[in-house]
C-alpha positions in Angstrom: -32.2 -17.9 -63.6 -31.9 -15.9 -66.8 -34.9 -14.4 -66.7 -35.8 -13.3 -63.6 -32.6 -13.9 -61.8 -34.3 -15.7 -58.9 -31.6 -18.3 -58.3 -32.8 -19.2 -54.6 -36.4 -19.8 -56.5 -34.4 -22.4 -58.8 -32.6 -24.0 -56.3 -35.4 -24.7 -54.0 -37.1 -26.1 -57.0 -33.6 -28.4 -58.2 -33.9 -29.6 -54.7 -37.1 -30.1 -54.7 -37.9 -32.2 -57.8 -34.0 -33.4 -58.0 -33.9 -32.3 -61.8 -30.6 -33.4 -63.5 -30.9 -30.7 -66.2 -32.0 -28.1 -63.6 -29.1 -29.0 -61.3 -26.4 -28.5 -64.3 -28.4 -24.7 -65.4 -27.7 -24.1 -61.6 -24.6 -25.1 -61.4 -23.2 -23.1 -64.5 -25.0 -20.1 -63.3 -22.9 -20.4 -59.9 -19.9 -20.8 -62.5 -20.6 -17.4 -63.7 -20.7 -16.0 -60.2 -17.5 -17.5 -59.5 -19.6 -19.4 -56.5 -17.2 -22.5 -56.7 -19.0 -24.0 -53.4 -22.3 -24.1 -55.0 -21.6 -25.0 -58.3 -19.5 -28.3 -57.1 -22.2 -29.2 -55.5 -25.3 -28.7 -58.2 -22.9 -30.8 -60.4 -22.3 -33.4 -58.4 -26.2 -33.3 -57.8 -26.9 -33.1 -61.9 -24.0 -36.5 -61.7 -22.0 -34.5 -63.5 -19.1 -36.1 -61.3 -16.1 -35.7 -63.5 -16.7 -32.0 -64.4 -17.3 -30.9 -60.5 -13.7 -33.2 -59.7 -11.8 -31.3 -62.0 -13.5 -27.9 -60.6 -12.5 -29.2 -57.2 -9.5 -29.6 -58.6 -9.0 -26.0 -60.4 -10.3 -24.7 -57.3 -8.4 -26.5 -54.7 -12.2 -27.0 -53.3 -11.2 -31.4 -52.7 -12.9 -31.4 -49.2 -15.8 -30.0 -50.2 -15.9 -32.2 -53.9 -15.4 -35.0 -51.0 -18.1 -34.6 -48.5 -20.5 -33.5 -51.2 -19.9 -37.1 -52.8 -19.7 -38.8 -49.1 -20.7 -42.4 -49.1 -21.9 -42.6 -52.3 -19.3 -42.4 -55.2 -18.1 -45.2 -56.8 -14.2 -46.7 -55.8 -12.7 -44.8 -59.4 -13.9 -41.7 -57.7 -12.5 -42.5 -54.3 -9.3 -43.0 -55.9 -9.4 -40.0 -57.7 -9.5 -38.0 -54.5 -6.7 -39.8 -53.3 -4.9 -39.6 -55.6 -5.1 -35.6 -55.4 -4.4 -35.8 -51.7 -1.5 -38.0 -52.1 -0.2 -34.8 -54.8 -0.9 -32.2 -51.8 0.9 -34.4 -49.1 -2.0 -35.2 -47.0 -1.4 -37.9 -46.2 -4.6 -38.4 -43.7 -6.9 -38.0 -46.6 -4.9 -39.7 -48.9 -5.1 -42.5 -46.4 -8.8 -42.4 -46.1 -10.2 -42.3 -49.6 -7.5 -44.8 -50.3 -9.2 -47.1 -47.8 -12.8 -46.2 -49.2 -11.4 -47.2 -52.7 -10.5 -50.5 -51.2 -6.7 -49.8 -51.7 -5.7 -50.8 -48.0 -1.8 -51.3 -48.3 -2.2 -47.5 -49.8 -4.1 -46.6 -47.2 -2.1 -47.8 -44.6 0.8 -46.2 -45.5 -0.4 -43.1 -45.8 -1.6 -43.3 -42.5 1.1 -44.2 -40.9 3.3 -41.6 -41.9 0.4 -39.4 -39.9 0.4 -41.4 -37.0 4.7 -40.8 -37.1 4.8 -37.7 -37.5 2.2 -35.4 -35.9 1.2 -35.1 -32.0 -2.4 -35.6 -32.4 -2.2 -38.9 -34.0 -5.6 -40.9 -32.7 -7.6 -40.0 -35.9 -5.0 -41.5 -38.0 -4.3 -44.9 -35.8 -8.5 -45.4 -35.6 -8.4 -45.1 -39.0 -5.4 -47.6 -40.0 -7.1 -50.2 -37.1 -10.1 -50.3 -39.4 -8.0 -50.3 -42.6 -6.2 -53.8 -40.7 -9.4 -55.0 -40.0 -11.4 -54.6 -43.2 -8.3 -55.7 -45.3 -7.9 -59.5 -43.6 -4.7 -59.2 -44.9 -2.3 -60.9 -42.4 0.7 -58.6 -43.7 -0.8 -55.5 -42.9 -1.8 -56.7 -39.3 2.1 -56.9 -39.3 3.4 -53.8 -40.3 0.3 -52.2 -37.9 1.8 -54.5 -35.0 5.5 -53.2 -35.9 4.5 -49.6 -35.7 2.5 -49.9 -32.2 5.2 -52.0 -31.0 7.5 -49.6 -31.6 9.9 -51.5 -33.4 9.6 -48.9 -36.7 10.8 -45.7 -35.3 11.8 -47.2 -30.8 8.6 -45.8 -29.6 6.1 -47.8 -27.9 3.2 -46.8 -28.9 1.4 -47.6 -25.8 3.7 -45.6 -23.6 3.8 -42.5 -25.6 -0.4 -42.5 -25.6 -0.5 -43.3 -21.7 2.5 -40.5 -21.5 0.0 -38.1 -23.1 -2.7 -39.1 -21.1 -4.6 -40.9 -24.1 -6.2 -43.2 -22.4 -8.2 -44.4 -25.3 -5.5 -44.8 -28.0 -3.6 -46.9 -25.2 -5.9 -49.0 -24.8 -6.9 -49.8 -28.3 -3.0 -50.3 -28.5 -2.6 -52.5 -25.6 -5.4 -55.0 -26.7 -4.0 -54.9 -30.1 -0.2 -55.5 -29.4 -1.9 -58.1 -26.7 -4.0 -60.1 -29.7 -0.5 -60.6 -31.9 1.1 -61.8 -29.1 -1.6 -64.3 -28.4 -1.8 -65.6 -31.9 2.3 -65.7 -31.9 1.3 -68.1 -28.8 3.2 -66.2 -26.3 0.2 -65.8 -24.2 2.1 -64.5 -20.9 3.2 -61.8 -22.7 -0.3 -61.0 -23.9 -1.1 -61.6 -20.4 0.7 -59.0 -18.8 0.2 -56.0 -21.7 -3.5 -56.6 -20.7 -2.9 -56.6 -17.0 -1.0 -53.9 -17.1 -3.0 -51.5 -19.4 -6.0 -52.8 -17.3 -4.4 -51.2 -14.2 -3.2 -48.6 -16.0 -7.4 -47.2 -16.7 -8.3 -48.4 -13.3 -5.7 -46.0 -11.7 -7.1 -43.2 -13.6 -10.8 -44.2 -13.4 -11.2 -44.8 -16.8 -13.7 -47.5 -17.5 -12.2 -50.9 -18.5 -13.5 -51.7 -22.6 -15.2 -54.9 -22.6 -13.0 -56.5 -25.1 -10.1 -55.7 -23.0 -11.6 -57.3 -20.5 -12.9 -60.5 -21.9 -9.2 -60.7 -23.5 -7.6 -60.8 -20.1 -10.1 -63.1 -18.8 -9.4 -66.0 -21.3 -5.8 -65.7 -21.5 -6.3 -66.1 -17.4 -7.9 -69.0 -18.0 -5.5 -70.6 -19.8 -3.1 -69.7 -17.3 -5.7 -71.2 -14.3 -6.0 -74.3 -16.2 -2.4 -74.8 -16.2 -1.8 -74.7 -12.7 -5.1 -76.7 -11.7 -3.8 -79.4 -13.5 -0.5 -79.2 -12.4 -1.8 -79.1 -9.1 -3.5 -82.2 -9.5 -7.0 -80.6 -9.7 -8.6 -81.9 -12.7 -11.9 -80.9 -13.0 -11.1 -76.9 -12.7 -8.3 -77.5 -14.7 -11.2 -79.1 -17.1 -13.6 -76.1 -16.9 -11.1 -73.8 -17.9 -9.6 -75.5 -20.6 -12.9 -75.6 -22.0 -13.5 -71.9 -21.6 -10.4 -71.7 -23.5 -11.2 -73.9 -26.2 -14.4 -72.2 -26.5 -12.6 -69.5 -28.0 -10.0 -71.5 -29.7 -9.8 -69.1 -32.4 -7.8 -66.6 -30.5 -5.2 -69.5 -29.9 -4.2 -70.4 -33.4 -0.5 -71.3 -32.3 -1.6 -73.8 -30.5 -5.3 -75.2 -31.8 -4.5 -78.7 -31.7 -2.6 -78.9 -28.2 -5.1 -76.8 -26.4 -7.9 -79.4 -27.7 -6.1 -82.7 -26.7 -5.6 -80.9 -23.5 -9.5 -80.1 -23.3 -10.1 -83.7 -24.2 -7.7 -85.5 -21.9 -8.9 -83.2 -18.8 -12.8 -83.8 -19.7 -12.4 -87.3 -20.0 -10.9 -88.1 -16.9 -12.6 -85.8 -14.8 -16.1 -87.1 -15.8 -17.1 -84.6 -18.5 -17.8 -87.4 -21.5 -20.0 -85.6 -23.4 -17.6 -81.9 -23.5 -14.3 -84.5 -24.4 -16.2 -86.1 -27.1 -17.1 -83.1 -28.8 -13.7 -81.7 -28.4 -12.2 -84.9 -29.7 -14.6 -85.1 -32.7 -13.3 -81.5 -33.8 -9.7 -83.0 -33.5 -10.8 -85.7 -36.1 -11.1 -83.3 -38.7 -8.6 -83.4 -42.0 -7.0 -80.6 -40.8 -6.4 -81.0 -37.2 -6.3 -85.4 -37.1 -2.5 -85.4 -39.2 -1.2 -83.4 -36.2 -2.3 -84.8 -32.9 0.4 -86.2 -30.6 0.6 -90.0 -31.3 0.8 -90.6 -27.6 -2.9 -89.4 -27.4 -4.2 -90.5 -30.6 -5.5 -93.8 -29.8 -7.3 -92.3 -27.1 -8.5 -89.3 -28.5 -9.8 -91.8 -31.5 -11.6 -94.2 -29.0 -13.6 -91.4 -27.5 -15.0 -90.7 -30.9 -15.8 -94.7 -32.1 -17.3 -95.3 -28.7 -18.9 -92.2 -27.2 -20.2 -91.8 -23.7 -22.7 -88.6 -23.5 -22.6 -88.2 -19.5 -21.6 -85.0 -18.5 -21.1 -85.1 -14.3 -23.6 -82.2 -13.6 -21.6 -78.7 -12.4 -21.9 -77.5 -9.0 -24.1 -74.4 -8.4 -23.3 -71.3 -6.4 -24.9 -68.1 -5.4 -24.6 -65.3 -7.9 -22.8 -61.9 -6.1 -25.2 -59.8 -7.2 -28.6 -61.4 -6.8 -29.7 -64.7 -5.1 -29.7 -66.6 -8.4 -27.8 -70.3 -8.4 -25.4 -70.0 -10.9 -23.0 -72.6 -12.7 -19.8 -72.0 -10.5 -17.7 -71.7 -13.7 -20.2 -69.0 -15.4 -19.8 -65.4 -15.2 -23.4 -64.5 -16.5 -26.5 -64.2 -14.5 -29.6 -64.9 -16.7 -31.5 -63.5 -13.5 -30.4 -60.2 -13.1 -28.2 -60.0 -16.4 -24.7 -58.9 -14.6 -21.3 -59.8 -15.9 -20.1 -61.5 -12.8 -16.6 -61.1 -11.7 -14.0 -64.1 -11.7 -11.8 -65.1 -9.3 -8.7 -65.4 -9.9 -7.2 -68.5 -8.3 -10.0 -70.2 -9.4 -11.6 -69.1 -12.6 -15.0 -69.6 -11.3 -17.4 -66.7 -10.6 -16.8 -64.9 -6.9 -18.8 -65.8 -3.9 -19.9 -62.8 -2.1 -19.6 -64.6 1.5 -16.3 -65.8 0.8 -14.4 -62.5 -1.0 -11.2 -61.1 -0.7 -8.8 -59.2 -3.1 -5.1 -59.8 -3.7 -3.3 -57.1 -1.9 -1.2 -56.2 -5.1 -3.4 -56.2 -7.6 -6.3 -56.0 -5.9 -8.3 -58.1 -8.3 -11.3 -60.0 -6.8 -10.5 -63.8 -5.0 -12.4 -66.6 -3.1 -10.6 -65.9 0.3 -10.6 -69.5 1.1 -8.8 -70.3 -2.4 -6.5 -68.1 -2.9 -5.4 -69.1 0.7 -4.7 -72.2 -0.4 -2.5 -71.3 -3.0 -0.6 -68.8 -0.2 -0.1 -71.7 1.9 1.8 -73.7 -0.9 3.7 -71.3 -1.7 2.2 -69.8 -5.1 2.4 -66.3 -6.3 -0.9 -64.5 -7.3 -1.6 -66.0 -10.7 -2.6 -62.4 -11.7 0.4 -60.1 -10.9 2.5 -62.9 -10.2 3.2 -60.9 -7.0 4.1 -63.3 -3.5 1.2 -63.1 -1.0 2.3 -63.3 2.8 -1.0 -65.1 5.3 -0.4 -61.4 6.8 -1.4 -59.8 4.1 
């Protein structure tokens, strides 16, 4: 360097043998040169962290200072940089290094004043959904919910993105808005955000995302297994309260409920073995103090004196391939499809006896969703009346 002047010579060799000392005699002769660029980032390499911060600093070179360090400085310097965006008012990288620092409620903030405040807001939303997320903090779910919801500034969030043709963001909103509406156990709501986003993509041939998808189907179930069992049909109703309770966890208004239910239904349409393993979860500490007393006894029986026949589940030929299929499954080991469910039913579709609902056009068993014409019953889907002419 001083000698012969040869700085691309020393830096190939700094990078080459990742000398500390080297790296700090390269990075002062870029301070000479006034080459702030280069000199951040021969300090940074030489760990001189602190000194190439405060040259970020002097230099207003903080996005550079910030993807030089990247993924590996420690949470102080994270905050650092945040705290030097939070100075400048910007308030998307404040809200990011915030978040790397660990700082979420920060970090949310931050990006939610993005989010409100600027047209292309998607960056900023992603990035506050992941802040939510990695924070387990139920509060910040809250304020996240709020702002989507609309109930922070009177905009919907999902209308605004579908407005704009975001297809994405909506979505990501949708199933979000839809997931605190199912743990506040108001699962019709839920429901029909999900349905209606769902139709929404579908319209615009945007491809469903899976977990919107799956969402839609549970909370389906749930409202399938209500009106088997209302109908008198116990075994359906059975099935699908035990695809419910299978994911139980999105239910948390209603844990214990939902399980007696799964129990009762098993147990009395011939599915021991599924009611006494739902009824030995309800004997745990924190579930046993809360079951109705009118089922108690029963629920308690099941467990002293357990009977582990199961009546075995009718097969049915998978849409897709000529696998036999659990009727109540929507997986084909044979030819690995996702099969689609129908939606007076639950159970998978059969491809000999298919129709669709002329609203909604989701996928039916003709024959069954006749049945539920013929008494009378709106399409469990879209809740729209079906005519026999239709």
């Amino acid at each position: 360097l001083d000698k012969l002047n040869d700085p691309e010579n020393a830096v190939r060799i700094v990078k080459q043998t990742k000398s500390t000392e080297g790296a700090k005699m390269v990075a002062k002769f870029f301070q000479k040169l006034n080459d702030y660029t280069s000199a951040i980032q021969f300090l940074v390499l030489s760990r001189c962290v602190d000194e190439a911060f405060q040259l970020a600093v002097q230099n207003a070179k903080m996005d550079l200072f910030a993807d030089i360090v990247g993924e590996g400085a420690s949470l102080e310097d994270y905050h650092s940089i945040a705290v030097y965006f939070e100075g400048e008012r910007n308030h998307l990288q404040a809200g990011k290094f915030y978040h790397k620092a660990g700082e979420h409620s920060k970090a949310l903030r931050h990006l939610l004043k993005v989010a409100a405040s600027t047209q292309d807001d998607s960056e900023a939303l992603n990035l506050a959904i992941q802040v939510v997320g990695s924070s387990g903090q139920a509060h910040l779910a809250r304020q996240l919910i709020e702002f989507l919801m609309g109930e922070t500034d009177g905009v919907p969030k999902d209308a605004k993105y579908m407005a704009r043709k975001q297809y994405k963001e909506a979505a990501k909103t949708a199933v979000i808005i839809a997931r605190e509406e199912q743990s506040a156990g108001n699962y019709r709501n839920a429901h029909d955000v999900l349905y209606n986003m769902y139709q929404e993509l579908v319209k615009n041939k945007i491809q469903v995302p899976w977990e919107m998808a799956n969402n839609l189907m549970i909370l389906h179930s749930y409202t399938l297994a209500r009106l088997h069992v209302r109908r008198g049909d116990h075994l359906r109703g059975a099935r699908m309260l035990l695809r419910v309770a299978n994911n139980i966890s999105k239910f948390p208004a209603h844990i214990i409920p939902i399980l007696t239910s799964t129990v009762i239904e098993c147990h009395r349409s011939g599915l021991k073995n599924s009611a006494f393993t739902y009824a030995a979860m309800l004997m745990r500490p924190e579930y046993r103090k809360d079951i109705d007393e009118k089922y108690k006894k029963k629920i308690e029986a099941i467990v002293r004196k357990p009977q582990k026949t199961e009546e075995p589940e009718k097969f049915t030929r998978c849409p897709f391939c000529s696998n036999d299929v659990p009727e109540s499954d929507l997986y084909c080991g044979n030819c690995k499809n996702n099969l689609p469910y129908c939606i007076a039913t639950g159970y998978h579709i059969l491809h000999n006896d298919l129709t669709v609902c002329p609203s909604c056009k989701f996928p039916a068993t003709r024959t069954e969703l006749l049945k539920l014409v013929e008494d009378g019953i709106v399409c469990p889907m879209c809740v729209e009346t079906i005519s026999d002419s239709d």
